[in-house]
C-alpha positions in Angstrom: 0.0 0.0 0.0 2.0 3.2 -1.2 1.3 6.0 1.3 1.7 9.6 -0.4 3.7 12.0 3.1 3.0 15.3 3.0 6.1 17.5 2.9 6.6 19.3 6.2 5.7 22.9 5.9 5.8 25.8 9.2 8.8 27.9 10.1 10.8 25.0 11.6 10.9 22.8 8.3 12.0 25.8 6.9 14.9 26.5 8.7 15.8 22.7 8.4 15.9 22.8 4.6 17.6 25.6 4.6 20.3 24.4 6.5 19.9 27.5 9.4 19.0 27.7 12.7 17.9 30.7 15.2 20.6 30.8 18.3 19.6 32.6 21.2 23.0 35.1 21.7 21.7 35.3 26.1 22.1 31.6 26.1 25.6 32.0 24.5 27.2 34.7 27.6 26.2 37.3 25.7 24.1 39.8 27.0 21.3 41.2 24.5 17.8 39.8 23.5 19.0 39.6 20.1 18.7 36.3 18.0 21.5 35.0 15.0 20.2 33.2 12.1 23.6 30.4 11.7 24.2 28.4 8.6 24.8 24.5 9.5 27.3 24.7 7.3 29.4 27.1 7.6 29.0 27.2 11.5 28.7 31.2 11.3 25.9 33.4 12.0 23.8 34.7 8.2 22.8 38.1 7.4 19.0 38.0 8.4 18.4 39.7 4.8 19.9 37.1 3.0 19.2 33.5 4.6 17.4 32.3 1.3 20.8 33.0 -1.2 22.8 31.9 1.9 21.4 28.6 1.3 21.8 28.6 -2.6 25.5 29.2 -2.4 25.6 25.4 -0.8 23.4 24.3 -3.2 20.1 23.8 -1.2 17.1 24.0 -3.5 14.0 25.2 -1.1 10.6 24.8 -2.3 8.5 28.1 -2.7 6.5 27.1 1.1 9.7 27.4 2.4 10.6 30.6 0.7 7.5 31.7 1.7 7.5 30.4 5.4 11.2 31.9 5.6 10.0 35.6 4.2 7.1 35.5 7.0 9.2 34.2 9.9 12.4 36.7 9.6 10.5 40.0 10.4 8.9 38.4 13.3 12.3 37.6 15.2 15.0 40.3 16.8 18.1 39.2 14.5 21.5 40.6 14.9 22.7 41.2 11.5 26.5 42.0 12.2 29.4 41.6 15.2 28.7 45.8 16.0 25.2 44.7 16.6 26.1 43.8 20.2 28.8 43.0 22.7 31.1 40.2 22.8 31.1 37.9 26.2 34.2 38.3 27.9 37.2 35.7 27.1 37.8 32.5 28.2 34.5 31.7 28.4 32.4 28.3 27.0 31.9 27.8 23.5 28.9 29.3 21.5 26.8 26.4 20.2 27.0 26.7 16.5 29.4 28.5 16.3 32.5 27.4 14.5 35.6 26.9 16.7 38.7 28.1 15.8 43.0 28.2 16.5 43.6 32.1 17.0 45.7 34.0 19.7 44.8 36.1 22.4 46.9 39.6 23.5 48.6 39.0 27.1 48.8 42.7 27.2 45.2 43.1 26.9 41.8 41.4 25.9 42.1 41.5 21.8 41.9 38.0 20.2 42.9 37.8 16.3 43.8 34.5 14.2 47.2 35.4 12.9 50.6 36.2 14.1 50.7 39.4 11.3 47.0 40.8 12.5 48.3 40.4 16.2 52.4 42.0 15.4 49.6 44.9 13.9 47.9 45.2 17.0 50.7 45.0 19.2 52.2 47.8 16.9 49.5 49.8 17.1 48.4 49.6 20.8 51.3 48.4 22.3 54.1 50.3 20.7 57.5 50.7 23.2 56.1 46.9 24.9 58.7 44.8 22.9 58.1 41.7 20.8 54.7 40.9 20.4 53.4 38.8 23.9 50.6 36.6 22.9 49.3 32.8 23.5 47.3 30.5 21.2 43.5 30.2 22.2 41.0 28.4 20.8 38.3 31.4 19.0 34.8 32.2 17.8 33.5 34.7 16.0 29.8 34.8 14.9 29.8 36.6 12.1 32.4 35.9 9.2 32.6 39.3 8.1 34.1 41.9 9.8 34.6 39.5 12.8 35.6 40.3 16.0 36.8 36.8 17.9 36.4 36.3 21.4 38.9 33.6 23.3 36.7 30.3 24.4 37.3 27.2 26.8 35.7 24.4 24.8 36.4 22.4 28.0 33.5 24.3 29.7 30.8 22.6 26.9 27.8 21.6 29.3 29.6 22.3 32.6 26.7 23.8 34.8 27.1 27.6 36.3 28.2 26.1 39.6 30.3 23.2 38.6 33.3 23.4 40.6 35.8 23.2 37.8 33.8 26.1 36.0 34.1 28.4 39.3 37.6 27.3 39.1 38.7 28.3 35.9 36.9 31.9 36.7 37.7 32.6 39.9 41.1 31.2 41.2 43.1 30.5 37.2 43.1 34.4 36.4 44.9 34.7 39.9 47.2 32.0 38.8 48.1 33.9 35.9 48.4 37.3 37.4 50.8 35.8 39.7 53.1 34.1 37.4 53.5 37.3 35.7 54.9 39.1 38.6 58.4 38.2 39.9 59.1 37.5 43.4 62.0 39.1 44.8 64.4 36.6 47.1 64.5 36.2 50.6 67.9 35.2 51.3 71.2 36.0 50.1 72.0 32.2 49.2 69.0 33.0 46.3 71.3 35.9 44.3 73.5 34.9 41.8 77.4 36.2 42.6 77.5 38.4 40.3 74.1 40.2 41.3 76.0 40.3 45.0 78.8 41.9 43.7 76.8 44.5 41.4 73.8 44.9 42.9 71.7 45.0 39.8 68.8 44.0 41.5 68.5 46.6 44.1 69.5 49.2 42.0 66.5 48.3 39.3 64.3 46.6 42.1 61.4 48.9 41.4 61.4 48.8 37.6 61.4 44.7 37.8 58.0 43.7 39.8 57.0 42.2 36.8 57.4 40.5 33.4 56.7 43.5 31.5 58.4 46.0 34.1 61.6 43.7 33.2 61.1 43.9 29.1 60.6 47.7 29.0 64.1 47.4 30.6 65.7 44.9 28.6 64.4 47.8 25.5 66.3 50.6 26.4 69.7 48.0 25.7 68.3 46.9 22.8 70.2 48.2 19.7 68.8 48.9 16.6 68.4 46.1 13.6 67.3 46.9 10.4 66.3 43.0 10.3 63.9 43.1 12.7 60.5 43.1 11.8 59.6 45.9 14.4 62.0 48.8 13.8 61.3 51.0 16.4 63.4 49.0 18.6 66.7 50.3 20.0 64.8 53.8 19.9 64.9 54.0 23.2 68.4 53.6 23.8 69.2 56.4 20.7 66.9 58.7 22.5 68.6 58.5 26.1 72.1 59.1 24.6 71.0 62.0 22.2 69.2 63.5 25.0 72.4 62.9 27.5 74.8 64.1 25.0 72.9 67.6 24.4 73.0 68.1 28.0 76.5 67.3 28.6 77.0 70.0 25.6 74.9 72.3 27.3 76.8 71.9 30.5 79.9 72.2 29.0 78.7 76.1 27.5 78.3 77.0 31.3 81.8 75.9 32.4 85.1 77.9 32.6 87.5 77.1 30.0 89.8 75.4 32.9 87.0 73.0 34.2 86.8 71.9 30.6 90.7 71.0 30.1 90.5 69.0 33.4 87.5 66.9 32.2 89.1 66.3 28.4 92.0 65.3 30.3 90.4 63.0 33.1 86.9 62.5 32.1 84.3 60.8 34.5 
């Protein structure tokens, strides 16, 4: 007995043949009201004024119900349409169902999150000029719209943990500690912890309050560092040029001031 089924019809078969679904951005860590039309595919949110060619370009054929239930259903839900639509969640947290995850890199000079080692050496460049070297780590990333993207860092590990899992609270509460801490450097308590030649110089005292932490210590190490036509961030070595122009002017300056007998003595034995 041959049973003729009725093709599905309603909003919901629509978004299935079309290969999209409606994610709720609040259930994501995001706070707004607003809704994301994301293709299946592509695991990246749609623009809500172009779901139906969305689904051409990966050769889905939708009947004229669904082109007709699609039409009806977009104006009646609050889509987000591009990433300045709303505000990221903060970093680190779980993954946006949906959404694709990717390799990327995350600033440890700030919050920015990028894909590549060139858009983050721009950044760093740009916002962190007179830092040193780029200072990033890899991170996992999502972004929910393709274009013009902004990434956010996620913890895929947190997938379906609960708001009070123990874990969870763990990673939020007591890991950015961890990593605070291990950027700071702890001074030593006894003489048997200095080197000999730190007892002999006394480097570390002299420089103890330019060298609490990691970055303290690398805007240091930059006023030695020479220039090197090489190196893929020029500006380095500036520093030191600058100190020893601006030290050599004065000493010039002082010298105008001086009686022609100081000056002898000082060619003759300088300091």
């Amino acid at each position: 007995m041959n049973v003729d089924i009725e093709p599905e019809t309603g909003s919901d078969a629509a978004l299935r043949a079309a290969g999209l679904k409606v994610l709720d951005l609040q259930k994501g860590t995001i706070n707004t009201n607003l809704c994301v039309l994301v293709c299946v595919t592509c695991e990246g949110g749609v623009h809500k004024k172009s779901p139906i060619v969305h689904s051409q370009t990966h050769g889905i054929k939708l009947t004229k119900q669904h082109i007709t239930d699609l039409t009806k259903l977009i104006p009646t839900l609050r889509l987000a349409s591009e990433t300045t639509d709303f505000v990221s969640p903060p970093n680190d947290q779980a993954p946006i169902d949906y959404i694709k995850i990717q390799d990327g890199l995350k600033c440890n000079g700030c919050s920015y999150v990028c894909r590549t080692p060139k858009t983050m050496a721009h950044h760093w460049s740009n916002v962190h000029k007179g830092e040193g070297s780029p200072d990033y780590s890899k991170s996992k990333v999502q972004t929910v719209f393709a274009k013009r993207p902004k990434f956010f860092s996620v913890l895929p590990v947190l997938t379906g943990l609960a708001s009070d899992d123990m874990y969870r609270l763990y990673l939020s509460q007591c890991l950015p500690e961890i990593t605070a801490a291990d950027q700071k450097i702890i001074p030593a308590i006894s003489q048997n912890e200095v080197p000999p030649l730190l007892r002999v110089t006394l480097w570390h005292e002299h420089l103890e309050r330019f060298t609490k932490d990691k970055v303290s210590v690398r805007n240091v190490r930059l006023l030695i560092d020479t220039m090197n036509a090489s190196k893929k961030t020029p500006w380095l070595g500036k520093p030191l040029y600058s100190t020893i122009s601006s030290y050599m002017l004065d000493i010039k300056t002082k010298m105008k001031k001086i009686l022609i007998p100081a000056r002898m003595l000082l060619m003759q034995y300088p300091v």
